[in-house]
Backbone bond lengths (Angstrom), bond angles and torsions (degrees), N, CA, C in turn:
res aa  C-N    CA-C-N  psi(-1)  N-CA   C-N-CA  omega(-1)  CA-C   N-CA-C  phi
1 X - - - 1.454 - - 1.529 109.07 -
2 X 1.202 94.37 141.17 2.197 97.62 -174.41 1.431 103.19 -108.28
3 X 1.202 111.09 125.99 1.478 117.47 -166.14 2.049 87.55 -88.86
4 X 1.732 119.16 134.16 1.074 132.50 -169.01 1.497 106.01 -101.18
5 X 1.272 144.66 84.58 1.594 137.57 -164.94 1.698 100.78 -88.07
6 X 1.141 105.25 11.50 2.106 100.70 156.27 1.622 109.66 -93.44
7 X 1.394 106.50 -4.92 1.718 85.33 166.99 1.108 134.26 -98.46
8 X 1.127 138.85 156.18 1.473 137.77 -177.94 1.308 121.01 -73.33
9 X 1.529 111.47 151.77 1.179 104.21 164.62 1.706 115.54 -129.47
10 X 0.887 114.95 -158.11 1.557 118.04 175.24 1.424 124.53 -164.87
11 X 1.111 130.23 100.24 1.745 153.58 162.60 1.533 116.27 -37.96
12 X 1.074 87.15 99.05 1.597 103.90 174.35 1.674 109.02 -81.05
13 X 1.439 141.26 106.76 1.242 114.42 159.61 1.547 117.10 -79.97
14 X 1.808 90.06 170.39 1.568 100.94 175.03 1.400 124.92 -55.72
15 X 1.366 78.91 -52.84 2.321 96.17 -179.62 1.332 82.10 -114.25
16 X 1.312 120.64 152.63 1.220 144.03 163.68 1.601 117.44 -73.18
17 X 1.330 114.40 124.49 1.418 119.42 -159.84 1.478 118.25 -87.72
18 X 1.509 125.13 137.39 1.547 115.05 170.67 1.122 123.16 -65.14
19 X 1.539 105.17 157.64 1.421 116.93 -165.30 1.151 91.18 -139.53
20 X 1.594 118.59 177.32 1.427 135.19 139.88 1.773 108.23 -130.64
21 X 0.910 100.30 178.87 1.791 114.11 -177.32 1.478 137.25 173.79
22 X 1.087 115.35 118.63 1.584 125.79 -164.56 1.625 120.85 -74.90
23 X 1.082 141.04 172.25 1.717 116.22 174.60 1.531 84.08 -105.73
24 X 1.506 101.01 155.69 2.109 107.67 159.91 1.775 86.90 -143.09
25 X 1.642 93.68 117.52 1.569 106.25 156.53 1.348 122.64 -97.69
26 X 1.235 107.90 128.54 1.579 125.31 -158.43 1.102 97.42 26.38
27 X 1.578 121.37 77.59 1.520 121.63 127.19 1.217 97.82 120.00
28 X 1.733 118.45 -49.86 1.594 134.53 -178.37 1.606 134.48 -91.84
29 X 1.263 128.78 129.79 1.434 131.45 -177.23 1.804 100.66 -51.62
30 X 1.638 114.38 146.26 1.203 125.88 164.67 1.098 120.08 -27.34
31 X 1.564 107.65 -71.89 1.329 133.41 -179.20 1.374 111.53 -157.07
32 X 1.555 116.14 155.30 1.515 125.84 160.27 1.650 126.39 -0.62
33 X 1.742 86.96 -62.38 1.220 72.28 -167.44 1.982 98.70 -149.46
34 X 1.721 79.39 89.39 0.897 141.69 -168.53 1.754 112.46 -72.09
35 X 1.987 124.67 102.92 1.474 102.99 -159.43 1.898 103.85 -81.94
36 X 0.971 103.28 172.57 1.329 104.39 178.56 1.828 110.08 -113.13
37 X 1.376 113.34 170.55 1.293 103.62 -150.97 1.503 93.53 -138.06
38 X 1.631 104.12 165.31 1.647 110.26 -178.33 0.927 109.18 -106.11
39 X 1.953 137.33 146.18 0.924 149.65 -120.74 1.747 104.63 -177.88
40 X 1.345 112.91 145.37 1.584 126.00 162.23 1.151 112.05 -137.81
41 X 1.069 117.13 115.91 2.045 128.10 172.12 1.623 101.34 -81.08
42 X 1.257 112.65 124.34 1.124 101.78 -179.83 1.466 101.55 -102.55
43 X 1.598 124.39 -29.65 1.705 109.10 176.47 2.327 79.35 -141.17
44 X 1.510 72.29 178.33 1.621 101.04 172.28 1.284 121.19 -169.31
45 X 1.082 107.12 155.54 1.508 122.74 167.77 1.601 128.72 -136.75
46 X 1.376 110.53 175.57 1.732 93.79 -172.00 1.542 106.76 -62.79
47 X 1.076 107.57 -22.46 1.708 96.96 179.58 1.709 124.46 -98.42
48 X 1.051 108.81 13.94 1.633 122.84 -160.33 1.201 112.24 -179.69
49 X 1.400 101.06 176.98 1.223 134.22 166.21 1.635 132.69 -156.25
50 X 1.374 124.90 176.45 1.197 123.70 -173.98 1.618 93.81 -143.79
51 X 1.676 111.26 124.32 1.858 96.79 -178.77 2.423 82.53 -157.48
52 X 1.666 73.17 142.49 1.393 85.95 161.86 1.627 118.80 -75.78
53 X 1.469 97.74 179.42 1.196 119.62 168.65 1.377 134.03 149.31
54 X 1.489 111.68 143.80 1.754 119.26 -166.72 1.536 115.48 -49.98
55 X 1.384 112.02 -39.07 1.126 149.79 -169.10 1.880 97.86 -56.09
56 X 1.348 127.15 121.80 1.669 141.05 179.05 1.572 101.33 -113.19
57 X 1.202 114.46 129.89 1.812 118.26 164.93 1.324 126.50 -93.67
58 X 1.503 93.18 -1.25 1.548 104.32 174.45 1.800 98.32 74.10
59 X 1.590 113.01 -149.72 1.159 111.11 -153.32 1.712 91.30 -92.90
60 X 1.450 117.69 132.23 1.429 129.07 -171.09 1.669 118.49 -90.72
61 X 1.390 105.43 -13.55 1.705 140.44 -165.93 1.537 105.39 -65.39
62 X 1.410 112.53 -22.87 1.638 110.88 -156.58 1.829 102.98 -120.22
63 X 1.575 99.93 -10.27 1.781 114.80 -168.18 1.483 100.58 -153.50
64 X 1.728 86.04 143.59 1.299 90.48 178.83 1.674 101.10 -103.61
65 X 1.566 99.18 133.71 1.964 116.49 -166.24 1.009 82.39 -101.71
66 X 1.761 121.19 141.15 1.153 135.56 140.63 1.878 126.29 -121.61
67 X 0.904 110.91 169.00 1.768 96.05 -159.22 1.698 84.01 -140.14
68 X 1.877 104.28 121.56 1.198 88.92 -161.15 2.073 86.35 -100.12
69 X 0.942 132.29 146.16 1.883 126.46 -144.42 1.698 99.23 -124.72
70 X 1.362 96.77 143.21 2.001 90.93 -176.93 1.517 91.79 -136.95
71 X 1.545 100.64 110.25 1.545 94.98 177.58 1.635 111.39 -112.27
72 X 1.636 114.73 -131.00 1.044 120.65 157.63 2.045 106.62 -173.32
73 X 1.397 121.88 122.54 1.753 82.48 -171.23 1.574 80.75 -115.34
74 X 1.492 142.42 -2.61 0.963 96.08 173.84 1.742 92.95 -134.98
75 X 1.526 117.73 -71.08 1.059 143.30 150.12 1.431 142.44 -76.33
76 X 1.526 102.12 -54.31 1.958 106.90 -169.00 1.872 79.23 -86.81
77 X 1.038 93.80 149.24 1.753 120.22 152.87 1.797 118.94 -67.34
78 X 1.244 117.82 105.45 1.551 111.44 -159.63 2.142 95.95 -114.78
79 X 1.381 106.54 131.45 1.258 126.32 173.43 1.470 109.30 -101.78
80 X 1.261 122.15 114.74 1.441 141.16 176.12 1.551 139.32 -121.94
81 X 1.055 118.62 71.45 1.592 125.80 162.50 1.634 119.44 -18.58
82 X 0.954 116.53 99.35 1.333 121.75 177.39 1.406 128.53 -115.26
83 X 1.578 135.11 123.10 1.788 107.15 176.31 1.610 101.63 -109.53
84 X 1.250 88.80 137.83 1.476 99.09 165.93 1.488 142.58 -64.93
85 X 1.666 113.84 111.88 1.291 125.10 -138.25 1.604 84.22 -107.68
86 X 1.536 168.05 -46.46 0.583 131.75 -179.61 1.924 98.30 -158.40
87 X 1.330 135.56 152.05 1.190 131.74 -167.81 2.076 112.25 -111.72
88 X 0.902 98.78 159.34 1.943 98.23 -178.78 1.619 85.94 -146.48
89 X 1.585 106.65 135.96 1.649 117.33 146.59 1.326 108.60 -77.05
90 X 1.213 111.18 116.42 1.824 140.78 153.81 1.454 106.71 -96.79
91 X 1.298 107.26 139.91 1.700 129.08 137.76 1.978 91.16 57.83
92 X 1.232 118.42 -134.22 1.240 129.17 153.47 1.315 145.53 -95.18
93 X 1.702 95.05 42.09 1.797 105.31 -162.51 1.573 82.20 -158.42
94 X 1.567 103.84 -162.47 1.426 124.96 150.28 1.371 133.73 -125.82
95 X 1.597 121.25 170.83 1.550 113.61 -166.23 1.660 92.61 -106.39
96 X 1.067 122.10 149.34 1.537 122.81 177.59 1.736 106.63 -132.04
97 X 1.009 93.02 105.58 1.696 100.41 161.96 1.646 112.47 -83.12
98 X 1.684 98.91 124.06 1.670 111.46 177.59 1.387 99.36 -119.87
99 X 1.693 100.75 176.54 1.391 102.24 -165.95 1.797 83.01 -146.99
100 X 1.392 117.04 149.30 1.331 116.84 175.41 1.470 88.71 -116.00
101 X 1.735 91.54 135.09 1.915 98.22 172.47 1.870 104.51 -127.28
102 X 1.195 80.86 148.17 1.642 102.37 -167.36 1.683 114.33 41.00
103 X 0.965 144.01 77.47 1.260 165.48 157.11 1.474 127.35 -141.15
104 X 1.869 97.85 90.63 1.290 125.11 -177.23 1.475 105.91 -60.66
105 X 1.213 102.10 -57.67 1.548 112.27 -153.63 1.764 100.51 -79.47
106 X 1.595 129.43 -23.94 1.279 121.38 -170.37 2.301 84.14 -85.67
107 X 1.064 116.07 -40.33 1.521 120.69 -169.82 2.167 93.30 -48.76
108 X 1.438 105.15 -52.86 1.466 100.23 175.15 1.641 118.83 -58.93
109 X 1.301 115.50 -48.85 1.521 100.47 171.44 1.476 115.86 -53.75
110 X 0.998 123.53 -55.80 1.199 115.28 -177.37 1.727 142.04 -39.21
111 X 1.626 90.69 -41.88 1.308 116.06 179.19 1.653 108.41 -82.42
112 X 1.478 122.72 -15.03 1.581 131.46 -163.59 1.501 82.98 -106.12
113 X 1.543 150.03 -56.34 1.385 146.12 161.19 0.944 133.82 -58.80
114 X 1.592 125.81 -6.20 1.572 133.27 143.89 1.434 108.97 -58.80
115 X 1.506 95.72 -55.40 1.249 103.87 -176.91 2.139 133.67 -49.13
116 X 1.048 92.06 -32.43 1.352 107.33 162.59 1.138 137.11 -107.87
117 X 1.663 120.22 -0.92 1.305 122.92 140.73 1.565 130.26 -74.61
118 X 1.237 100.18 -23.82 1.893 111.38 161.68 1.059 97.44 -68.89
119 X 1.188 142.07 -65.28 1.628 142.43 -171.16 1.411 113.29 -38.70
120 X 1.398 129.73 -49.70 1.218 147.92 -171.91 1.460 104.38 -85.58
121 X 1.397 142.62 -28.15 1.380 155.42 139.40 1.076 110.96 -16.73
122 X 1.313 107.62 -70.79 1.460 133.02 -159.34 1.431 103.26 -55.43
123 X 1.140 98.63 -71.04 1.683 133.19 -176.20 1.384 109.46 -35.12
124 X 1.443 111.86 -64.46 0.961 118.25 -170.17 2.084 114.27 -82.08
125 X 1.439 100.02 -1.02 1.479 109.23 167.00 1.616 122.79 -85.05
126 X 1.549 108.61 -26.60 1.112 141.38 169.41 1.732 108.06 -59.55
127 X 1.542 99.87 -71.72 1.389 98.52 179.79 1.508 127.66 -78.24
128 X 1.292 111.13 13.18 1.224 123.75 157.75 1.413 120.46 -93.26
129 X 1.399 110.66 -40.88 1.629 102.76 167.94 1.455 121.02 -61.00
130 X 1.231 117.84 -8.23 1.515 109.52 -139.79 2.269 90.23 -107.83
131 X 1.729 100.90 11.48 1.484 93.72 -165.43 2.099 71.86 -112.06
């Protein structure tokens, strides 16, 4: 079997991770000074994501929403532009699937801070079995 490294994958966490996130309609912040909002990613990938929240955009059909996202998955602090590709009611909020377009360099953090939070996973699953 030939393992294919052009396909994607996508990261489910255990607990769903904090976020924050700003709105940008077509392209631009509301205003100045602009509040920011609370957020849970529940998985991601270099090209997306999937994250709750209390927060409704109302009807998405007429504007293009983008949610500009401040996370962290392992170490560096990562800023991500996202537009919102399609919405689900969850729990007492909604689930929002985003998609990041053309962003090489945020697609590499991501994949280099997965990468070392699995590492540290591991590790630390390891050295827990091992008592």
């Amino acid at each position: 079997m030939q393992f294919k490294r052009s396909e994607g994958f996508r990261y489910s966490f255990p607990t769903a991770l904090q976020a924050s996130f700003k709105i940008l309609i077509n392209g631009r912040a509301e205003s100045a000074f602009q509040p920011s909002y609370e957020c849970l990613i529940h998985d991601i990938s270099a090209h997306g994501m999937k994250l709750f929240c209390k927060e409704s955009f109302g009807d998405l059909s007429n504007k293009m929403i983008q949610l500009e996202i401040y996370f962290t998955l392992d170490e560096v602090a990562i800023v991500a532009v996202g537009e919102i590709v399609w919405e689900k009611a969850y729990a007492n909020g909604k689930l929002y699937g985003l998609i990041f377009k053309n962003q090489p360099k945020l697609e590499e953090s991501i994949v280099s801070e997965l990468k070392a939070r699995r590492r540290k996973e591991v590790l630390k699953t390891k050295n827990y079995n091992t008592f």
